[in-house]
N, C-alpha and C positions, 0 to 999 in steps of 0.2 A: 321351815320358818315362814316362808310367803306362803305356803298354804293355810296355817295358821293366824295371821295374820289379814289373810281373805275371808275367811271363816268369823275372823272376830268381826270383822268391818260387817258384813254380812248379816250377822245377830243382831249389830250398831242400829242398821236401818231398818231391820224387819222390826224393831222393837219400839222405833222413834216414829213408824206409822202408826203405835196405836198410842201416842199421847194424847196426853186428856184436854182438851177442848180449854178447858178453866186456864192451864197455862197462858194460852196464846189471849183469852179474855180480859187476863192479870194483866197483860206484858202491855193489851192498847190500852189500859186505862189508865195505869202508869205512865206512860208515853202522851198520852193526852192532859195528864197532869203537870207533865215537865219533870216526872222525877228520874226518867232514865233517857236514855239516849237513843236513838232509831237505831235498828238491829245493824243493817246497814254498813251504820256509822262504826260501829263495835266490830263490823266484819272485818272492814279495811283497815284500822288499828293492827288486830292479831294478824291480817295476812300481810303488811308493811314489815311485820316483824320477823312472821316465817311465813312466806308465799306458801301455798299449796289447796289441796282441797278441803271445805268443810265438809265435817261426817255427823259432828254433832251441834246443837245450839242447847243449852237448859238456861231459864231465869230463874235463880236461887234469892231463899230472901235468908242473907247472913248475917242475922243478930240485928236485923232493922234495916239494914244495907240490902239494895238491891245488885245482885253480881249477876252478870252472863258465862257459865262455864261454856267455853269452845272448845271444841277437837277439830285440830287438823293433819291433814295427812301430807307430808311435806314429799317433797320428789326423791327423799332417799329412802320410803315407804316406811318413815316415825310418824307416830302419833304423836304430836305437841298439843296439849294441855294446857285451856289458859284459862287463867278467873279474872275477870276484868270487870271493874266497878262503874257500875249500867249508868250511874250519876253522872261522873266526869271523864272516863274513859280509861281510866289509869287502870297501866295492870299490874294486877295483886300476885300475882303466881302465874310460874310458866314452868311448864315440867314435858320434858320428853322422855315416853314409853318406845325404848326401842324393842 
């Protein structure tokens, strides 16, 4: 199962070095418009709630709404899942993959 789980983590990042440039272009323009919140800021919300490592960050645009999906990897080696809305901070969804 920890092999498996290394393995997934492993795909996580080999696949998150080849995102597309345009995201991260979205995310400052947005951020310089005031319509979402510094990555940051969003970081320490989802880690206040379950401390551990980030493995992922995506800005999604849901139905008009800008959301930050987070993956973290918490110290009892789950994945927690969060969709947190890039505007005011709140989160929408939290789901742990054990």
């Amino acid at each position: 199962m920890v092999r498996s789980i290394l393995l997934a983590l492993a795909l996580i990042i080999a696949l998150s070095a080849y995102a597309d440039d345009d995201d991260h272009e979205r995310a400052r323009a947005a951020l310089q418009r005031g319509e979402i919140l510094p990555l940051s800021r969003v970081l320490d919300i989802a880690r206040a709630r379950d401390p551990g490592r980030v493995i992922d960050v995506e800005l999604d645009d849901d139905d008009g709404r800008h959301v930050y999906e987070i993956g973290i990897l918490d110290r009892r080696g789950r994945i927690i899942e969060f969709k947190i809305d890039a505007a005011n901070g709140r989160i929408l969804e939290r789901e742990i993959d054990d």
